[in-house]
C-alpha positions, 0 to 999 in steps of 0.5 A: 247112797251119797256120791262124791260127785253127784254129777255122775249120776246126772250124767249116767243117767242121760247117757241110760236114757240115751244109750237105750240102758247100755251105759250104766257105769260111772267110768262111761259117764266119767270118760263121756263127760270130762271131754265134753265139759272140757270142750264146753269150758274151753269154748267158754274161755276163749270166747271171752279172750277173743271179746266176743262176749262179756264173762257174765255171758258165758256164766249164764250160758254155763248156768242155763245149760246146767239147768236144761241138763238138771230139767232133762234129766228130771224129765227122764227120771219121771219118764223111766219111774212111770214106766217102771210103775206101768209094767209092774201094775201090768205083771200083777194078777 
């Protein structure tokens, strides 16, 4: 199934992981993720306007951020289908 936003899914999934399995759906991931990414955005922005780092700085902050959350999450699939494997091969005769 494709999504529209395919960033839901990054981001439910941390929050799964996290949360222990108690946050599943897209609308917690929405209303956890926009006031983050926001925040993030809006510290980026004014860090520029005020002078203290270079745009270019800030992009690469975003950029190397992206990719911490992309390998994190990537750890945590591996981790969660590896589990799933273990106590499927466990329950078999």
């Amino acid at each position: 199934m494709a999504l529209a936003q395919p960033w839901l899914v990054d981001v439910s999934l941390v929050l799964d992981v996290v949360g222990g399995g108690r946050f599943a759906t897209a609308v917690v991931a929405v209303v956890v993720a926009a006031p983050v990414l926001a925040v993030g955005v809006a510290i980026g922005v004014s860090r520029t306007v005020v002078g203290v780092h270079w745009p270019t700085d800030v992009l690469g902050g975003w950029a190397l951020g992206g990719a911490w959350m992309l390998a994190c999450a990537s750890v945590a699939v591996l981790a969660r289908s590896r589990r799933a494997t273990r106590s499927r091969g466990a329950m078999a005769p």
